[in-house]
Backbone as JSON Lines, residues from 0, in Angstrom:
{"i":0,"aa":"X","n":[88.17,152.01,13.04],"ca":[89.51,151.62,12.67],"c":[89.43,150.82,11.37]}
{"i":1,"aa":"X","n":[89.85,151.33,10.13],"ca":[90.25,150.42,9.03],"c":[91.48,149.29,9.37]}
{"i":2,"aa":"X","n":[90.83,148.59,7.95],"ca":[91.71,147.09,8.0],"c":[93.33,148.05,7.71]}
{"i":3,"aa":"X","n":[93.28,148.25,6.95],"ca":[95.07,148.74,6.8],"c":[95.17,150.31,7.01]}
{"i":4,"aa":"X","n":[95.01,150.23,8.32],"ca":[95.25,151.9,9.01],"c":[96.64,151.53,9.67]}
{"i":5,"aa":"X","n":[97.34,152.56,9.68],"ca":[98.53,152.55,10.79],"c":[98.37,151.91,11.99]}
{"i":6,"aa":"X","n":[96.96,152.04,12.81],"ca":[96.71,151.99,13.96],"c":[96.5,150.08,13.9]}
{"i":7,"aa":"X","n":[96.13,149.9,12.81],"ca":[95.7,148.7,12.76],"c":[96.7,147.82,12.52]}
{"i":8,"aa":"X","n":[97.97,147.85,12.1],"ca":[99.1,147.31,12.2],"c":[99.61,147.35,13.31]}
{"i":9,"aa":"X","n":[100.1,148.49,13.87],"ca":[100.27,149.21,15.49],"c":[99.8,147.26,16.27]}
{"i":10,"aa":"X","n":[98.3,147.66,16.18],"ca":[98.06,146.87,16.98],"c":[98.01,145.51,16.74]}
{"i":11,"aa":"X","n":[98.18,145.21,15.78],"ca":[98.69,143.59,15.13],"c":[100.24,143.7,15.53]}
{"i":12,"aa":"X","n":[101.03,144.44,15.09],"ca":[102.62,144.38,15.85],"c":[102.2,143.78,17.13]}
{"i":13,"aa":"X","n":[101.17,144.49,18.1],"ca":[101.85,144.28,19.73],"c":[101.29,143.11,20.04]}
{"i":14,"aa":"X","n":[100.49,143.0,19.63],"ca":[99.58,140.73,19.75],"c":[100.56,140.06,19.15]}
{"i":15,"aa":"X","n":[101.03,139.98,18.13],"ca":[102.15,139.3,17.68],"c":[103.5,139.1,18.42]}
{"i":16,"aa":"X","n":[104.1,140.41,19.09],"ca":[104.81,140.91,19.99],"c":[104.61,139.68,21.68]}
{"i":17,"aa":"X","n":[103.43,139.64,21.79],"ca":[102.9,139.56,23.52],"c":[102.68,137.48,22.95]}
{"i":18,"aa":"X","n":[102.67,137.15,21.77],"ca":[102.02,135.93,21.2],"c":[103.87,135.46,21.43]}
{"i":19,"aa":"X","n":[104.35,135.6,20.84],"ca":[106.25,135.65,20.62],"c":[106.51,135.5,21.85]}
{"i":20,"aa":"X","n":[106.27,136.63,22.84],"ca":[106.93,137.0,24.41],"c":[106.35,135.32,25.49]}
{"i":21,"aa":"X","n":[105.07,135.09,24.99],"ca":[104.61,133.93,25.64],"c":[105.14,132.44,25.52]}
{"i":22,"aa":"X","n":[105.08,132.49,24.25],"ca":[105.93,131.45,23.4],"c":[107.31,130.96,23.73]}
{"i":23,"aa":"X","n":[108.06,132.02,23.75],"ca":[110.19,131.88,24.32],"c":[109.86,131.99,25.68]}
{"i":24,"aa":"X","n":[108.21,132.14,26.33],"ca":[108.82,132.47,27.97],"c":[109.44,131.04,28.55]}
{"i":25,"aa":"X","n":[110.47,131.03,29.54],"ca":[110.79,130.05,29.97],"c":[109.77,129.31,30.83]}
{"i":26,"aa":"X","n":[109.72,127.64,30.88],"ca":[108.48,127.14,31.75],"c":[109.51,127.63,33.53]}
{"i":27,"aa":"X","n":[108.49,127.06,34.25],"ca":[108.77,127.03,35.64],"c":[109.86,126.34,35.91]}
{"i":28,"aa":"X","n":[110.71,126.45,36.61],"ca":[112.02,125.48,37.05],"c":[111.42,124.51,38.26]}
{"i":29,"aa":"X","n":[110.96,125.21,39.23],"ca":[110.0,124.39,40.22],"c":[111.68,124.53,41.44]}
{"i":30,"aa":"X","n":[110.74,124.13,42.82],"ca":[111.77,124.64,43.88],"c":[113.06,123.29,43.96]}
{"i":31,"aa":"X","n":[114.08,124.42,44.35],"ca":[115.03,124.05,44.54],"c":[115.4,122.48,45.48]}
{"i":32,"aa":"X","n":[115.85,121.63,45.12],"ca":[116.37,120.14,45.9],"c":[117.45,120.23,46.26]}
{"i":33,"aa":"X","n":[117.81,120.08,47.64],"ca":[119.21,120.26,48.37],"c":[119.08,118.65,49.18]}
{"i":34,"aa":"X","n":[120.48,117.81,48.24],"ca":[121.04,116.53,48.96],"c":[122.57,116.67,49.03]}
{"i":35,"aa":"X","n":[122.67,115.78,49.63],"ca":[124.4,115.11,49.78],"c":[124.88,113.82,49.46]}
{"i":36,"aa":"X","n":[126.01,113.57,49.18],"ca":[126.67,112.53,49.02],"c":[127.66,112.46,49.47]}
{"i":37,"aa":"X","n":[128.48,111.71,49.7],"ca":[129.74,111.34,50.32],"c":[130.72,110.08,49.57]}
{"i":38,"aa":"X","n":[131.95,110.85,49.59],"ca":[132.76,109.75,48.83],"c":[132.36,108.01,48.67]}
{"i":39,"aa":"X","n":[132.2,107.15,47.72],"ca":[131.68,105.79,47.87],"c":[133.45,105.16,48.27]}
{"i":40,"aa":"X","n":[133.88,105.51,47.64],"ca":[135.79,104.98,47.47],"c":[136.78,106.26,46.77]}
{"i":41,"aa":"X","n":[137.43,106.14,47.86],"ca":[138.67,106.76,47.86],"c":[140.04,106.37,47.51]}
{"i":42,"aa":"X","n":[140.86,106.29,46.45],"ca":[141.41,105.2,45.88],"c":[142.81,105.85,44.89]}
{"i":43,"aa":"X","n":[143.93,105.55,44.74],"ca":[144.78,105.72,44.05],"c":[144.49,105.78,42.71]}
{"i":44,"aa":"X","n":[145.09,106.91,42.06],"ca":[145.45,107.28,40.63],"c":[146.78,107.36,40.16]}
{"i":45,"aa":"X","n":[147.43,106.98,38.97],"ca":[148.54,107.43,38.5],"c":[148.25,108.97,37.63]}
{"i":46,"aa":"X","n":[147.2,108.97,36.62],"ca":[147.3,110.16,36.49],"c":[145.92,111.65,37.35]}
{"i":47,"aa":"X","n":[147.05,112.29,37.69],"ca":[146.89,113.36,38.72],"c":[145.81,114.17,38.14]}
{"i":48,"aa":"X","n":[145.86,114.18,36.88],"ca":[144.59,115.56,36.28],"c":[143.76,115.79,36.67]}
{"i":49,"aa":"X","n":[143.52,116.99,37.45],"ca":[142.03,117.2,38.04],"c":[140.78,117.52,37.01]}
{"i":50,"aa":"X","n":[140.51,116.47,37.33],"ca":[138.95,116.05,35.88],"c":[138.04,115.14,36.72]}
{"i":51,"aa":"X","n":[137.24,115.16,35.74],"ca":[135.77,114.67,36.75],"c":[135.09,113.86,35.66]}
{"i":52,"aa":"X","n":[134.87,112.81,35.73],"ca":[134.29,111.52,34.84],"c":[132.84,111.04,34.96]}
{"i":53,"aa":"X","n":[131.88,111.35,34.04],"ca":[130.08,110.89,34.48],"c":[130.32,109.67,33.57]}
{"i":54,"aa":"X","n":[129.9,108.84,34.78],"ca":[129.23,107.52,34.24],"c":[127.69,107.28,33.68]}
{"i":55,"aa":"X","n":[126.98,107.4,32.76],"ca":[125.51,107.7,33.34],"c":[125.33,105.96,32.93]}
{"i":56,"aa":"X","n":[124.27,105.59,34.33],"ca":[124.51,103.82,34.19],"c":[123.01,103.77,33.86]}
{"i":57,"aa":"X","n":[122.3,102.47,33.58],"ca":[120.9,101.88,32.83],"c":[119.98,102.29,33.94]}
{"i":58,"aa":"X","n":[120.19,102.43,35.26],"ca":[118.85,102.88,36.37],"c":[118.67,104.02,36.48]}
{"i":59,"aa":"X","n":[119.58,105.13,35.69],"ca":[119.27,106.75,35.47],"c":[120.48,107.46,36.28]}
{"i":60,"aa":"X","n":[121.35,106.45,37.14],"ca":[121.85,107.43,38.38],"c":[122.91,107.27,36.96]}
{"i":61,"aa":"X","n":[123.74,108.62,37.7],"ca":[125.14,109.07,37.53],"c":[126.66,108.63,37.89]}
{"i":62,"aa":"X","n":[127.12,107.84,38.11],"ca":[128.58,107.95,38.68],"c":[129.55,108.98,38.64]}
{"i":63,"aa":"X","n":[129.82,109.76,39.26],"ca":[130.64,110.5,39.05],"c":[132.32,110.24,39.86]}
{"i":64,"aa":"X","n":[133.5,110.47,38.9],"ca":[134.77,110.0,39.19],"c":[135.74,111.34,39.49]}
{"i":65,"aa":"X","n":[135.91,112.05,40.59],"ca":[136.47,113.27,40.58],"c":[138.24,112.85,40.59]}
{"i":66,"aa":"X","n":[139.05,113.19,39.75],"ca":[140.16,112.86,39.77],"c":[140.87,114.25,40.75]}
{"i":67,"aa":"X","n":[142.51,113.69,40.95],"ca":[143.32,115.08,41.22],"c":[143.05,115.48,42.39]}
{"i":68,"aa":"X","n":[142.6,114.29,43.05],"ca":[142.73,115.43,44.25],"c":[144.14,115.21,45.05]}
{"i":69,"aa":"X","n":[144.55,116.21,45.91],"ca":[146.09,116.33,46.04],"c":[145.99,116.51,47.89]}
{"i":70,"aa":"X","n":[146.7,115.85,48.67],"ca":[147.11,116.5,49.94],"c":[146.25,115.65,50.86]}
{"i":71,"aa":"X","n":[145.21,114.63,50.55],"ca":[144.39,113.73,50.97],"c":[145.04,112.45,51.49]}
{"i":72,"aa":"X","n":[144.43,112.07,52.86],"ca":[144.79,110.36,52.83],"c":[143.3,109.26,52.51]}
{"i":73,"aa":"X","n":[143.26,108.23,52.75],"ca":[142.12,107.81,52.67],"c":[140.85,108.04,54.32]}
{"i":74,"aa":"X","n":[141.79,108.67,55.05],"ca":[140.87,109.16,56.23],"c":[140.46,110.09,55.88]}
{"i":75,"aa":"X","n":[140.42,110.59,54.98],"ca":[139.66,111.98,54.6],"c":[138.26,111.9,54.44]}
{"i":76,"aa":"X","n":[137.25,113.07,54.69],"ca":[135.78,112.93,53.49],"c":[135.92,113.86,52.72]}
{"i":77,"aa":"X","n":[135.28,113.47,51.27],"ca":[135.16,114.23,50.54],"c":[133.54,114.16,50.07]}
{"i":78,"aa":"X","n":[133.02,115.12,50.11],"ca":[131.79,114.99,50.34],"c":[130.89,116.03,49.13]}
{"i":79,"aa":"X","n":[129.4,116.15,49.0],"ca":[129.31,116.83,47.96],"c":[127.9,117.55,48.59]}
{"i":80,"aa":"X","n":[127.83,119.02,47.79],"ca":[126.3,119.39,48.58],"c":[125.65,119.91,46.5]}
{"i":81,"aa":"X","n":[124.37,118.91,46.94],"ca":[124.3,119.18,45.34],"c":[122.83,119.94,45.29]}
{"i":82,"aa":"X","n":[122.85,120.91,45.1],"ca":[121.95,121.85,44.55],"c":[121.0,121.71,43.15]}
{"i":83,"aa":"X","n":[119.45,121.09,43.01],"ca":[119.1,120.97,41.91],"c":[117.98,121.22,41.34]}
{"i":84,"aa":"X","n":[117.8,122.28,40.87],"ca":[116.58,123.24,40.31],"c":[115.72,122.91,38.85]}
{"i":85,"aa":"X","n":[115.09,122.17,38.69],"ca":[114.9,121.85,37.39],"c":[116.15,120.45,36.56]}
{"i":86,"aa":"X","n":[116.35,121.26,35.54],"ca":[117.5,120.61,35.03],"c":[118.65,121.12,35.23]}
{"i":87,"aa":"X","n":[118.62,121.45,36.29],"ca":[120.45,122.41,36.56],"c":[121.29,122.11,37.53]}
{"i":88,"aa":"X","n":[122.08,121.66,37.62],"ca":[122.57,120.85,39.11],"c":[123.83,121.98,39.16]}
{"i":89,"aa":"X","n":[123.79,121.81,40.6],"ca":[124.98,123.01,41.25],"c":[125.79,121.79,42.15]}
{"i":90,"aa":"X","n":[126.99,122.0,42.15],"ca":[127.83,120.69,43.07],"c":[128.67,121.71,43.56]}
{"i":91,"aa":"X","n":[128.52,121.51,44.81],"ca":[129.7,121.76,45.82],"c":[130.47,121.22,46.54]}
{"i":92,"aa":"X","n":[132.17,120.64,46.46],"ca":[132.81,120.1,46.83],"c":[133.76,120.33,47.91]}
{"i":93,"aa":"X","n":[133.38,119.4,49.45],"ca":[133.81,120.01,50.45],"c":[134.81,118.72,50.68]}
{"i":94,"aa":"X","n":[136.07,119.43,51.71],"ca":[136.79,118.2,51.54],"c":[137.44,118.35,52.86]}
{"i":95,"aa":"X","n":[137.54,117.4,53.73],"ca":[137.63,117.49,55.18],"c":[139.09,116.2,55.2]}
{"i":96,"aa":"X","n":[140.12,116.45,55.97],"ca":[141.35,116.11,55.94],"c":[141.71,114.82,56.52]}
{"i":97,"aa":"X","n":[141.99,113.94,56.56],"ca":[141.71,112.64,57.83],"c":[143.51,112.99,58.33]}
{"i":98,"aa":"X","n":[143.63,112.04,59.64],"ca":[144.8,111.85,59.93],"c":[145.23,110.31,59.65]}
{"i":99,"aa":"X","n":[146.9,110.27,59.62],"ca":[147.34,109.24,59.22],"c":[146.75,108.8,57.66]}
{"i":100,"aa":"X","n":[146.76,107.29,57.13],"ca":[146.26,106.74,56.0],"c":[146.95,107.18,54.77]}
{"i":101,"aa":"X","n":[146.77,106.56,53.95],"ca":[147.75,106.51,52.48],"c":[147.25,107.58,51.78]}
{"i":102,"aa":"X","n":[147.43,108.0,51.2],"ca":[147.46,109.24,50.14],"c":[146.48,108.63,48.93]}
{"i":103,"aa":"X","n":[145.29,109.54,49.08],"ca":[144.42,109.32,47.96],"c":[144.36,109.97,46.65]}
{"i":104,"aa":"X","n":[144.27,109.79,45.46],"ca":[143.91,110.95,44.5],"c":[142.64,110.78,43.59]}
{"i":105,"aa":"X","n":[142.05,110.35,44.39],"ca":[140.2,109.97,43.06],"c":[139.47,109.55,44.29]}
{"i":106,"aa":"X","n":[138.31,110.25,43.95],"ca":[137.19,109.63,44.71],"c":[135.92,109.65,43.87]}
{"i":107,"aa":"X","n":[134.68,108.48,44.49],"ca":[133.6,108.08,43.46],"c":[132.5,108.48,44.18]}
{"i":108,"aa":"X","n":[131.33,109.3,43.55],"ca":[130.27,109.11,43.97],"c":[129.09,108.9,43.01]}
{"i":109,"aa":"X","n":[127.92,108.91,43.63],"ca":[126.62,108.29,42.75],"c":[125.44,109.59,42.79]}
{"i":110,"aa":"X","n":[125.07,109.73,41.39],"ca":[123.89,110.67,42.25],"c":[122.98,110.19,41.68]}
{"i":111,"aa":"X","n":[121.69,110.06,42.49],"ca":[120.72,109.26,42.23],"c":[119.25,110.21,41.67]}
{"i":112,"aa":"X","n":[118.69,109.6,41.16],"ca":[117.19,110.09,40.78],"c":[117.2,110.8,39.97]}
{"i":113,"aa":"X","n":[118.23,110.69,38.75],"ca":[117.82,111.45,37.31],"c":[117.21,110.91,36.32]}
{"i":114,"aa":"X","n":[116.45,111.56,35.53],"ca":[115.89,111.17,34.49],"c":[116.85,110.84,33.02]}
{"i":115,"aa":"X","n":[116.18,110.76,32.23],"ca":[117.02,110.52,30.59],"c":[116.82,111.89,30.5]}
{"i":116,"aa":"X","n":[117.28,112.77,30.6],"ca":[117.09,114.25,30.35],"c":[118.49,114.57,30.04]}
{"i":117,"aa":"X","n":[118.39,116.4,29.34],"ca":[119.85,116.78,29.26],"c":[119.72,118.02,30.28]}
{"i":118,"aa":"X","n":[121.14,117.2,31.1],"ca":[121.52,118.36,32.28],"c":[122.44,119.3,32.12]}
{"i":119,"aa":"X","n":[122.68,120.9,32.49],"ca":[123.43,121.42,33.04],"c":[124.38,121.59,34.03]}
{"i":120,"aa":"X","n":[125.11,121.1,34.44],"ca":[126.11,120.85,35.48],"c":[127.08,121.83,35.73]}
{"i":121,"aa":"X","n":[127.36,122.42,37.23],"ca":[128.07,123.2,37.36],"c":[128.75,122.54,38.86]}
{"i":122,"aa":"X","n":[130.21,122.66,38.9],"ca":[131.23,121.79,39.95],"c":[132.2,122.89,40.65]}
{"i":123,"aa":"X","n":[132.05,123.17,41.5],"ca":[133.09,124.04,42.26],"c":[133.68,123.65,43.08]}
{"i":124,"aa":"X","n":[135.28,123.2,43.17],"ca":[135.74,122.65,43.78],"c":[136.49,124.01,45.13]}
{"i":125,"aa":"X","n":[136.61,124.37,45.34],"ca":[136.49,125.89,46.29],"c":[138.17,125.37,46.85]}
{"i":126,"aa":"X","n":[137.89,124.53,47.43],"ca":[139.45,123.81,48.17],"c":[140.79,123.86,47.51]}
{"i":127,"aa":"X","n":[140.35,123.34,46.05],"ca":[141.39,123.84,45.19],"c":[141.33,124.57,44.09]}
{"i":128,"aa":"X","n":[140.58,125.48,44.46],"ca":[140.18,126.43,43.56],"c":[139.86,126.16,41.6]}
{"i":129,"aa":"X","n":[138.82,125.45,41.64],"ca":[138.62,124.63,40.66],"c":[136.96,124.95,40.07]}
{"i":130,"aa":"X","n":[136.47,124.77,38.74],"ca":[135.69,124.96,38.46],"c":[135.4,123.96,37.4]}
{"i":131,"aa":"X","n":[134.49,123.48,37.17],"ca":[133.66,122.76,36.12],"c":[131.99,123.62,35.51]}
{"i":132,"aa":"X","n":[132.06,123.57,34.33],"ca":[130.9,123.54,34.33],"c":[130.15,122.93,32.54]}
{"i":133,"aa":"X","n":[129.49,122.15,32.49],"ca":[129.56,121.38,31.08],"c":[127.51,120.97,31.16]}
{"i":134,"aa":"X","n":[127.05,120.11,30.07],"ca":[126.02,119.61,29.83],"c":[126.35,118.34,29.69]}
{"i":135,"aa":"X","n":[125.2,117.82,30.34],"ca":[125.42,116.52,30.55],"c":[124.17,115.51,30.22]}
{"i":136,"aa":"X","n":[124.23,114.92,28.99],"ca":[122.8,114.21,28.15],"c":[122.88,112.71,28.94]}
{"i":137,"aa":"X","n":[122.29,112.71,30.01],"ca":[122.02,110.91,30.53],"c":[120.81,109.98,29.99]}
{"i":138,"aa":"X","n":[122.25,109.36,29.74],"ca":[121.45,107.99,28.96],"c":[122.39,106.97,29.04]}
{"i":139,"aa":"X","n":[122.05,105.65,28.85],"ca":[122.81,105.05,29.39],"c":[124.09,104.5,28.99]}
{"i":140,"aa":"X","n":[125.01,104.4,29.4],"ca":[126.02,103.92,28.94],"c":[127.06,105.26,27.99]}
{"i":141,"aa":"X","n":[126.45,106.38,28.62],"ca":[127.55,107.93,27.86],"c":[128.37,107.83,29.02]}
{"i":142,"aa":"X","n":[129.73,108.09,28.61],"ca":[130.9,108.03,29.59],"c":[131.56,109.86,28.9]}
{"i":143,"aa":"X","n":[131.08,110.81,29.88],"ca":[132.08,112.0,29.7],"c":[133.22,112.35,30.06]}
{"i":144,"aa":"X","n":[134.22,112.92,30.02],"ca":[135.42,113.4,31.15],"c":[135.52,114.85,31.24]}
{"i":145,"aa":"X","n":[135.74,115.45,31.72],"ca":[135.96,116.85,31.68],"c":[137.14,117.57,32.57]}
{"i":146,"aa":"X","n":[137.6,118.46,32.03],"ca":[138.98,119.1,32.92],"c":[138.02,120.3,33.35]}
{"i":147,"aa":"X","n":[138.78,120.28,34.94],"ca":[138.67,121.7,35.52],"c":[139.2,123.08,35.21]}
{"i":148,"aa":"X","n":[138.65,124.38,35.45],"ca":[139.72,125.19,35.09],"c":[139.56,126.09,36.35]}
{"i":149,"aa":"X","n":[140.69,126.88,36.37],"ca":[140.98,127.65,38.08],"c":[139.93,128.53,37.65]}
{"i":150,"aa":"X","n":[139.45,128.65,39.29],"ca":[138.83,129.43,39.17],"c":[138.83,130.87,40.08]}
């Protein structure tokens, strides 16, 4: 095989090719973490907008502020099943009805054990047919808001 034969490019293309393919491959995500949380406070709003507020505070956790919710008293749970693969968090928002009690529209929760990393976040509110999904850079003291859209 000569230095500048067809064949000899050929095969410099496909090492270059397989060198590239290794390079963009994505690393490992590593297995999936399944926790919960549960409303911290359940609490009156004047404005109704269903939006969702990250606190990210100085110990790494998250606060999160789900506004809008509608048809709730404070006997309710609103609860969360959070799905988290790497840097990708999946939230699922389940919401169970109380009897009697005042009419809520915001509830707070915390999610714990993140790093200074930038996350992917995805929020499905299923109950009221609601969707979020945004990036989320924690560090301390970033305050986001975000609106839902139907989903």
């Amino acid at each position: 095989m000569e230095l500048f034969s067809v064949e000899f490019y050929v095969i410099m293309f496909t090492v270059a090719a397989l060198l590239v393919g290794l390079i963009v491959k994505p690393r490992e995500k590593g297995p999936a973490e399944l926790s919960f949380a549960t409303a911290l406070v359940l609490d009156r709003e004047t404005d109704t907008t269903p939006r969702l507020e990250f606190r990210c505070l100085d110990n790494g956790d998250v606060a999160l502020i789900r506004s809008g919710l509608t048809g709730i008293t404070d006997t309710a749970t609103v609860a969360l099943s959070i799905t988290r693969i790497g840097f990708d968090i999946s939230v699922e928002e389940r919401v169970t009805p109380g009897v009697g009690g005042f009419p809520v529209e915001r509830a707070s929760f915390l999610l714990e054990g993140l790093g200074a990393e930038r996350y992917h976040i995805t929020y499905n509110a299923s109950a009221y047919s609601l969707f979020l999904s945004t990036t989320l850079l924690n560090r301390p003291g970033i305050c986001l808001t975000r609106s839902f859209t139907q989903s």
